[in-house]
Structure formats: C-alpha cells, structure tokens
N, C-alpha and C positions, 0 to 999 in steps of 0.2 A: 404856329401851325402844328408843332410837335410837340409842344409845351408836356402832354399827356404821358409821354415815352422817354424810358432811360436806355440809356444806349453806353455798349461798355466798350472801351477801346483799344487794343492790345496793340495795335498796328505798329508797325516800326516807318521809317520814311515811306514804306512800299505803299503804308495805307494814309498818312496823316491827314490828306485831304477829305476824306470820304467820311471822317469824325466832323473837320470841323463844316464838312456842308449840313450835316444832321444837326449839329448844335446851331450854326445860322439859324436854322429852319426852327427853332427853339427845343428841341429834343436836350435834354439831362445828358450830357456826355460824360462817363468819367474817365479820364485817362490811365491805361492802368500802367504803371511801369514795374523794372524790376526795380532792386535797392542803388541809388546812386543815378537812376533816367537811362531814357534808354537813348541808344547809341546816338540817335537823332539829334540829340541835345548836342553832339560835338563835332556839328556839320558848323564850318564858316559862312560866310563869316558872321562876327562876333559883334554886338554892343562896344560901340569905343576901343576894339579890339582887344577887349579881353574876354579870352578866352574860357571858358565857363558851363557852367549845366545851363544856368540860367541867365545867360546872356546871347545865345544861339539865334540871330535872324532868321536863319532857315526854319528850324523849330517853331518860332516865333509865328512867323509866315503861315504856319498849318494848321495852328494849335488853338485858335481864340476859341471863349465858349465852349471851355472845356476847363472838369474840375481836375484834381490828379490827385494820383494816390499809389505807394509802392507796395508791391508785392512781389516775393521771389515764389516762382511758378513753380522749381525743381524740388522745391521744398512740402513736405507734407500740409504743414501748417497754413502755408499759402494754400496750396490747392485748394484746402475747405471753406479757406476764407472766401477766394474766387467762385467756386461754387452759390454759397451764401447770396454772392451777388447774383450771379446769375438765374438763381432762382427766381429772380425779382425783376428781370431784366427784361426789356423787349428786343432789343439788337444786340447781336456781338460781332465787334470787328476785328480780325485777327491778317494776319500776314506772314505768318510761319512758314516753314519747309514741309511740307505736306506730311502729315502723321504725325506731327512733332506734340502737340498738344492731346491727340489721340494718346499719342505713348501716356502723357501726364495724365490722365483720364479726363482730358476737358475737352473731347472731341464734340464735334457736334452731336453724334446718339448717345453720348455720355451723357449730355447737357437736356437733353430733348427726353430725356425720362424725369428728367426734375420739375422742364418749365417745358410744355409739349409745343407754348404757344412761341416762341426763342425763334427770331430768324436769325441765326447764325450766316455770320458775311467773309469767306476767306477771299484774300486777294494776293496770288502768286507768281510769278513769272510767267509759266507754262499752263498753269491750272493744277488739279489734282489728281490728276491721275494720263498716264500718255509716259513714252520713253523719256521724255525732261523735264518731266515731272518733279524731280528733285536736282536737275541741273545747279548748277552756278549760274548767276547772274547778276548785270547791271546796265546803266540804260543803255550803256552802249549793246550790249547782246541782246537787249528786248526790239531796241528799234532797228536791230541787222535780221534778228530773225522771223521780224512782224513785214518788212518791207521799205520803208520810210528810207532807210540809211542809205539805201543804193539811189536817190536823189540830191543829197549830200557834199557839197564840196566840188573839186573841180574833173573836169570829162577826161584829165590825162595823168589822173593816179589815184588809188584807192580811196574809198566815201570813210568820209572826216565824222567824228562827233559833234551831234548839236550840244551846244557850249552849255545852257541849262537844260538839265533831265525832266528829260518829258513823258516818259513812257507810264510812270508811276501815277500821273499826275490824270491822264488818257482813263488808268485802271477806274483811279478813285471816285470819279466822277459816274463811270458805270455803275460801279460798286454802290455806290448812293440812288443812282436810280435802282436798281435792280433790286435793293431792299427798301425800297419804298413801292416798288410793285409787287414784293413779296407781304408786305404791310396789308397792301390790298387787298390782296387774298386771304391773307388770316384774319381780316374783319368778317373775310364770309363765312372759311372756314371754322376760325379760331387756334388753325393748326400753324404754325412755321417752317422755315424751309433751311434747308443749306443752299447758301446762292455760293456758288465756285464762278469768281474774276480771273479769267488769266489775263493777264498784263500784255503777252503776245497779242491774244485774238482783239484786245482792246485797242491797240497802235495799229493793229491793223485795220481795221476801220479808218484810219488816217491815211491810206494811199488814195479815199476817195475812189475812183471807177476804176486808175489807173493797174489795179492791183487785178483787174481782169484783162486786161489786154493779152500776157497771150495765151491764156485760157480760150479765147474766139479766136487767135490769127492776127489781133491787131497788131499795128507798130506801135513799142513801146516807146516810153518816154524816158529819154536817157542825163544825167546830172551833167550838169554844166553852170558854173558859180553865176548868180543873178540871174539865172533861166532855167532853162530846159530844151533839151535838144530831142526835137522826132524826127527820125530817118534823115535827110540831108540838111534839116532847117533847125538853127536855134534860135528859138525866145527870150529876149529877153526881157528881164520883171523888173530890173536895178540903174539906176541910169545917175549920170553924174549930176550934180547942183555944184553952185559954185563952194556950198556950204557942207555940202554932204552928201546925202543922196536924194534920191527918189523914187516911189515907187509908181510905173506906168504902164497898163494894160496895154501895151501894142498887140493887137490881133484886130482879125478880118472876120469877113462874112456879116452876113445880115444883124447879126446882136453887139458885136463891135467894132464892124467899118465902119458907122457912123461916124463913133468916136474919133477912130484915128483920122479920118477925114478932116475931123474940125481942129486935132492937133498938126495933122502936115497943115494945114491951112496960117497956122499961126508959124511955123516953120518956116514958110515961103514969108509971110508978111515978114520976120525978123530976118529976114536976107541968108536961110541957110540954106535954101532950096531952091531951083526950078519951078517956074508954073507945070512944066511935065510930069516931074517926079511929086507936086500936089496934086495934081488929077489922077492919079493912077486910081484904077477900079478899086479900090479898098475893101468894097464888099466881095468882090470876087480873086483876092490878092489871092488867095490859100489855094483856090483852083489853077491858077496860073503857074503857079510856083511847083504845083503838082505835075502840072502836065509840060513843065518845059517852056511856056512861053513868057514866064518870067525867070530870069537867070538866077542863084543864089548868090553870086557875085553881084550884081543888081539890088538886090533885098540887102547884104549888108552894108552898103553903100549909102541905102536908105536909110540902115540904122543909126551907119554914123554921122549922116545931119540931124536925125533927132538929136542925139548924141552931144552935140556942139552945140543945137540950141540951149538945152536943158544946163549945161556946162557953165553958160554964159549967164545965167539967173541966178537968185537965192531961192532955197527951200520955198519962203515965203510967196515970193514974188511968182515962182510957180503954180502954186497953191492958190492963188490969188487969182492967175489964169485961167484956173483947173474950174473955181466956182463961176467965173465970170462966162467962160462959153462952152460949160459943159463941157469939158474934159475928165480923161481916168487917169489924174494925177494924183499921189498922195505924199507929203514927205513921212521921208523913215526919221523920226523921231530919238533921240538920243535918251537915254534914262533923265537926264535933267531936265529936258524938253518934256518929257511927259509928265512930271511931279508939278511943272509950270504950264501945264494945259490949263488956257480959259476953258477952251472943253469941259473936261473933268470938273473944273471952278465952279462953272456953272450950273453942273448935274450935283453938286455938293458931296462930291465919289467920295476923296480923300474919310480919314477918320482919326481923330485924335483916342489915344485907349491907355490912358491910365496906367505906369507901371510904381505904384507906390512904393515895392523896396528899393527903387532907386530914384525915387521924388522927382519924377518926372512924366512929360506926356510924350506918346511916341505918336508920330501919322502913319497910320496902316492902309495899305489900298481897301478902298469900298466892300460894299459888298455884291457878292456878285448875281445879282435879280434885283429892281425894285418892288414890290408887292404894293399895291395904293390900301389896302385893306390891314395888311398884317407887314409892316416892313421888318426887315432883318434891323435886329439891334446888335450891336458888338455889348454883348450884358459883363463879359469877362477876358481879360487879358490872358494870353499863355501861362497854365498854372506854375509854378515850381515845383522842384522835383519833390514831391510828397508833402505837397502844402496842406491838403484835404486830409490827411490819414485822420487824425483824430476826429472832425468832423464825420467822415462814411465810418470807418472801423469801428469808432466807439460811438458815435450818435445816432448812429444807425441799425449797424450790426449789435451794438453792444458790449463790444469789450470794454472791463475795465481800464482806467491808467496804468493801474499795474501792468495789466497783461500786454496791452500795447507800448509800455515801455520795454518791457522782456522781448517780445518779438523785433523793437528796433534793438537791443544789444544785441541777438542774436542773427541779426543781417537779414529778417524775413519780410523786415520794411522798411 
C-alpha cells in the first residue's frame, strides 16, 4: 500500500512503533541511528539473555521492516549526509526534545526548503511548544499527566505503574495515522506538513468519556484493584477461577442485566445462591442501589456468590459456560496461554522471521490488520546496528569505500 514512499526514522523508543506500522504498510523505512544504535537497542530483555545492540527483544518487537543505517547527527558530516536523504524522502520520524534537531538545522522548515513535499512527524511527551514542552519524562509521567494512572492500583494508597509502557505505544499509533492523513493532503496539495504527537494528549484519549466527568458534575470513577469504584459502589471486572482469573462484565440496566441474569441463574443452579438473590431486577439493580432500596451491604454479598461460584471452576470450564448460555465471561490469559491460543492458531497470527546472523527462526506476533487484497508481509527482520550503511550511503548516495570507511574511523557511522 506504501510500497511508493520512503520514510526516515530517527525515533528513539518514544517513536519505534509509528516506523514499523509505515513499513507493515510497505513504506521503505530507513532506520537512522546514531554510531553504536540508539539507546533502544539496550532495552531488556535480551535474546538468550545476552545482552547486546543486536539482541534487544524490545527493539526487536518495534523494528521489523525496517532498513538501518548510522549516522552521528552532531556532527557536520552527518547532517549533510541526512539532508541528502531527506531530500528524497516522503516522511520523517523524529522523537527529539523539541528544538533539538532545529538547533542541528534539520528542523522541519530546515527540511521543507529542500523537499517542500516532506511530512515531517514529531512525537514528544508534551508536544512542541506549551510550559512542558521540554519537561522530563517517562511512562510513568505521561500516563499521570494524561489521566489513566489515577485508575491504577488499589483505592487506599497512591496509583501504581502499568508494568508495560504504554503511553509511547498510544503516541505511535497516532502518529502513523496522522501522517497518513497528512499523506492525503499532499496528494492534493503536493505540499507537507509538520504533524506535532504529544504523547500526553494521545493517552489521554484513553480515559475514554471518563476524562469528562467533572468537567459536567458527574461522579467520578475512582481506582480500585480489579474494578472501579463510583460514589458508594465498586465494580468489579476480576474474579477468581480455580486456575487464575477471569474476566466478567457484572453490570445492570437494559444492555447488561440481561447477562447478569443468565449468570446469577447458573449461580443458583450451582448451589451458590438463593432463588431470591437470582430474581433480583438486574436490569433495574443500578436504580435501586441509587435510590436506597437496594443496600450496598446487599450488592457485595451478591458479589461474593459470584465470587465462590467462579472460584469453584477452571478458566476453561468457565469459558465453556460463558459460550454455552451467553455469558460475559472471558479468561485472563497468562503470556503462555496466549502463544498456545487455537485462537491465534487458527487466524495463522503468530510469524516465523528469519534472523540469519544467528541461524535461527524467531516467532513474532502477527500482524496487526489483515488486508484480503494487500496483506502485510514481515519482508525484513529488525536491522543491525548499521547493517545498510554501505548499501544507502554508497549505493545510493554515492560515497565511495573510501570515504565511507573514513567516516566509520572517524565515529560519523
């Protein structure tokens, strides 16, 4: 679908995703780093736990479909070389501290005098311009000061970090549409844009509606471990198996008392309830519970015979109940358990990808869209740190061996 477009990649972990959706999509990515990868490379964990540029899972994980190539930025010699490139290029992906490539002269209206058609893509914390603008940051400070984190962990002491960072991950995926709508528009204009990602306003989109509550007056929705707590009632989303967990939609009203209805019903059938406590209005629980006529003492009383029933089963054997009479059950699946989905088996997700300098095949998760017309190929494995240099630098650009060996003794690749 992109097969037509080069696309250059500066990004550090802030941007890594946002290259390789543009190369899925078949876009020419080239990686650019500085001399030695950029920092990315020395994220854990590691290939067989050795530690390395080129053994990096996380790296790995961001990077397919993508060529690479070093260049030090700070240095004159690079900049022209970068330049060079950019001349030629359709996207650039950068993730800098705002001005920082400005300073280097490869800002965006640096660049936009050379190639006017260039959608330049910054993706930063804050965005590019605003008081924290050039803050510090990491996901913990992206997802505390987007919203998300104050859902986090448990209701009677400070919101916890989610375990895998996700803030970046929110950005990149904007970031790739947003220059794919900028794509858009320069087919009509011919002209490019600078698209400015902040990483903030991206995670924020992830409180979903709850991020206006009390912008109108509503009651908000307060963290509490495997739920959510509103005003005197907690929800809860996590429920025991005998094997693990599970995850069960207990709510009311017209769009999900149905459900809970057919689960208290199998409650009672497995001896954990009352016929009373299964009749109860389900579609009207939430009004009741509003107004007083049902007790919150009462409500978790009922939670804890779900509670016991779900306790008493396996993941499986749940799951089983879930498809059989319409239930909103789902198990929480363990990283094993999902590498071992028939699910997945079946959709033929997984992907073997080739890493020849160490004579081996790795499984990489799918990809993520299927197309029936154009599918995503995995065409190339995460490059090495400056595997491409003499392919782009000399086959491309032009230099001789000479001169591209001079540039590596001199640390400029």
């Amino acid at each position: 679908m992109l097969s037509p477009y080069r696309v250059l990649d500066l990004t550090t972990e802030r941007g890594f995703l946002c290259g390789q959706i543009l190369g899925d999509l078949g876009a020419d990515v080239i990686k650019v780093e500085p001399p030695g990868g950029t920092p990315g490379r020395r994220l854990a964990p590691f290939y067989r736990d050795e530690p390395h540029p080129d053994r990096s899972l996380y790296f790995w994980a961001y990077n397919r479909n993508k060529r690479g190539i070093t260049l030090d930025l700070e240095r004159p010699e690079g900049q022209e070389l970068f330049r060079r490139l950019a001349a030629r290029a359709d996207f650039l992906l950068e993730s800098e501290t705002p001005g920082e490539l400005a300073r280097r002269g490869l800002g965006p209206d640096d660049l936009a005098r050379e190639n006017p058609g260039l959608v330049y893509v910054s993706i930063t914390p804050f965005g590019q311009d605003g008081p924290k603008a050039t803050y510090a940051d990491a996901d913990l400070v992206i997802l505390a000061a987007a919203g998300p984190l104050y859902l986090t962990g448990d209701h009677d002491r400070p919101p916890v970090r989610v375990s895998v960072p996700q803030a970046y991950l929110h950005a990149s995926v904007d970031a790739a549409a947003a220059a794919l709508i900028a794509n858009h528009e320069r087919a009509r204009s011919g002209r490019g844009q600078h698209v400015d990602v902040s990483a903030q306003q991206a995670v924020t989109l992830a409180t979903q509606s709850n991020i206006v509550s009390a912008a109108i007056g509503a009651v908000e929705m307060e963290r509490i471990a495997g739920g959510a707590r509103v005003g005197p009632l907690t929800a809860r989303f996590l429920w025991p198996a005998r094997d693990g967990w599970v995850s069960i939609t207990f709510l009311f009203g017209s769009s999900f008392g149905p459900f809970t209805a057919r689960l208290m019903a199998c409650v009672h059938a497995a001896g954990f309830c009352d016929a009373a406590t299964r009749d109860k209005s389900w579609i009207e629980y939430f009004a009741l519970l509003l107004t007083g006529r049902e007790t919150v003492a009462e409500y978790e009383r009922v939670k804890e015979t779900v509670a016991a029933f779900t306790a008493s089963r396996t993941k499986a054997e749940l799951f089983a109940l879930a498809t059989e009479r319409g239930l909103l059950i789902a198990p929480v699946a363990t990283a094993d358990e999902l590498a071992a989905s028939a699910q997945l088996a079946a959709r033929d997700y997984w992907r073997m990808v080739e890493h020849p300098e160490l004579g081996v095949s790795v499984r990489y998760p799918g990809p993520f869209a299927r197309a029936s017309a154009t599918p995503i190929a995995y065409r190339r494995r995460p490059p090495l740190v400056g595997e491409h240099n003499r392919e782009i630098l000399a086959g491309e650009l032009g230099l001789s061996a000479d001169a591209l060996a001079d540039l590596a003794r001199r640390g400029i690749v």
